[in-house]
C-alpha positions in Angstrom: 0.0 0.0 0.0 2.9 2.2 0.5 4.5 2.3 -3.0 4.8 5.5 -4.3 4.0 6.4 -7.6 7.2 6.6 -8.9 7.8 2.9 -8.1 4.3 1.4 -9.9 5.3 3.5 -12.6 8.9 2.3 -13.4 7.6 -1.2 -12.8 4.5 -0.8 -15.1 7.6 0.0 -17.6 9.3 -2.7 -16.7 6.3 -4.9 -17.2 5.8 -3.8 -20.5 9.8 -3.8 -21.9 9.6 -7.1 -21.0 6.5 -8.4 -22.9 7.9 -6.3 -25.9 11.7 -8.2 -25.6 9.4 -11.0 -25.5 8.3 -10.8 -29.1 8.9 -13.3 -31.3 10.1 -11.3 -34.3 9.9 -14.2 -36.8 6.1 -15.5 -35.8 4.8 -11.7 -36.0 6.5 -10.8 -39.6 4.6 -13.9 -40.6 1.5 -12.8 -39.6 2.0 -9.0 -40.5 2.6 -9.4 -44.2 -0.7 -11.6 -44.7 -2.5 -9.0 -42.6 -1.0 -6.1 -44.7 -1.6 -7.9 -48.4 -5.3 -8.4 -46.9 -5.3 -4.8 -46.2 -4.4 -3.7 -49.8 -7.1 -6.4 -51.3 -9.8 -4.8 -48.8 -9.2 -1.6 -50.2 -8.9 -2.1 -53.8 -12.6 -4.2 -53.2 -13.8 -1.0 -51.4 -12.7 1.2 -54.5 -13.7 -1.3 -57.4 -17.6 -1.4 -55.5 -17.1 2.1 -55.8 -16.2 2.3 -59.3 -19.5 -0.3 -59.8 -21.8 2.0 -57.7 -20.7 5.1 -59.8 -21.1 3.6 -63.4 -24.7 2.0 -62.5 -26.3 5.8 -62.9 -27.2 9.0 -61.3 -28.6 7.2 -58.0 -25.7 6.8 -56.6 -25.0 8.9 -53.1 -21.4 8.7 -51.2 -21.8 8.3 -47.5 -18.1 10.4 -46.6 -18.4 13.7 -47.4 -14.6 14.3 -48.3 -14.8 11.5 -51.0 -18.5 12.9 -52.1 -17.0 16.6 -52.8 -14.0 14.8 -54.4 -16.2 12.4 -57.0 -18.3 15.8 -57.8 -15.0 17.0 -59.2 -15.1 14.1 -61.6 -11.7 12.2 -63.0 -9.5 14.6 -61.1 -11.2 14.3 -58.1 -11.4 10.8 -58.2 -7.6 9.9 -58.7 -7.2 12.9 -55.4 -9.6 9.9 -53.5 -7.8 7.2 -54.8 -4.4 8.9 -53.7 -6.3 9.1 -50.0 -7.4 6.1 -49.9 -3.9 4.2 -50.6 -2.1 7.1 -48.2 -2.0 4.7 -45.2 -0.5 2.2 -47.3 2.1 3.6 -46.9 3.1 3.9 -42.9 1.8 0.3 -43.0 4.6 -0.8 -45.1 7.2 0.8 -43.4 5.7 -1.1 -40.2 5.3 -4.1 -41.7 9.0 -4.2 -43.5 11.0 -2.4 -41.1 14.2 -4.7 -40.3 17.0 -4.3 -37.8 19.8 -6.8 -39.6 22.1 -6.0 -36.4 20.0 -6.8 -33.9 20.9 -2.6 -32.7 17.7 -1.5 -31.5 15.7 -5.0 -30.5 13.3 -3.3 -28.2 12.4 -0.3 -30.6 11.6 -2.7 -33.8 9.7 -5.5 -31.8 7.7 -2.1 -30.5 7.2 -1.0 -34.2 6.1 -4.6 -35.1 3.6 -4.9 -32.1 1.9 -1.5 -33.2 2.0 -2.7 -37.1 0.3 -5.6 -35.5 -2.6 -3.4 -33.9 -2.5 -1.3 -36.2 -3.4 -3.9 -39.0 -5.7 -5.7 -37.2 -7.8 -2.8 -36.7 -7.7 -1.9 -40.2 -8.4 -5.0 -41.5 -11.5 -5.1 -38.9 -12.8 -2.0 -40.2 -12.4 -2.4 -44.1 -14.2 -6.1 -43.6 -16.8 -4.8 -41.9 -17.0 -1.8 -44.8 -16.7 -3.8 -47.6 -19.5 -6.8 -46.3 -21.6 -4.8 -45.0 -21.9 -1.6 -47.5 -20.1 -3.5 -50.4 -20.5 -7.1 -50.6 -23.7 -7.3 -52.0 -22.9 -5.1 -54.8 -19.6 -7.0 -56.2 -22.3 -10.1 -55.9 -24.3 -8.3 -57.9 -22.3 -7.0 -60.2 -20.7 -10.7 -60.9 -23.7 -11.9 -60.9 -25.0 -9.9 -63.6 -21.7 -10.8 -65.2 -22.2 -14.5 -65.9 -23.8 -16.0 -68.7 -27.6 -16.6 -68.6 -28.3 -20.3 -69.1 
């Protein structure tokens, strides 16, 4: 009951340097690079529904407002929202394929890796959740209506 907070705090660090160090750098660059390609795949299925939506007529009404304005501006705003939409991409891969060859900074790239991790996990939550529920139906559709009638 006596500890000061000095004390929790430096042992709360402690805590947590330690499950870092822990890290298994091998097992979580084998799970980040799946998570990241799945990220890329969401995205371009979120754009090509999108791109499906737009072409099928004048009924069409973007939810986001920032991507709305930018499709009113019509080719040129739409390559300005495709540039948006791939911007994290790029952050993520310099997560995901950050390397320390001489084992210099052990505790810093494990801590990069375990962010990448959350990081792409959340992503990928929130672009699967996007794409089935708001876009799924449509690339059905869409294929559907691309098949050949027997």
């Amino acid at each position: 009951m006596g500890w000061s907070f000095g004390r929790r705090f430096s042992e709360a660090r402690e805590r947590d340097r330690d499950f870092i160090l822990a890290i298994n750098l091998k097992t979580i660059n084998s799970i980040l690079w799946p998570l990241f390609v799945g990220f890329l795949c969401l995205e371009f299925l979120d754009v090509y529904s999108t791109l499906i939506a737009l072409s099928q007529g004048q009924f069409f009404m973007e939810l986001n407002p920032i991507a709305g304005t930018l499709f009113s501006l019509k080719f040129i705003g739409f390559l300005l929202a495709l540039v948006l939409k791939y911007l994290p991409a790029i952050p993520l891969f310099y997560l995901v394929f950050v390397g320390d060859k001489l084992e210099f900074h052990p505790y810093e790239i494990r801590l990069v890796k375990f962010v990448a991790l959350v990081s792409l996990l959340a992503a990928d939550s929130l672009m699967l959740y996007i794409v089935a529920l708001n876009n799924f139906p449509l690339l059905i559709r869409s294929f559907m209506d691309g098949l050949p009638a027997k």
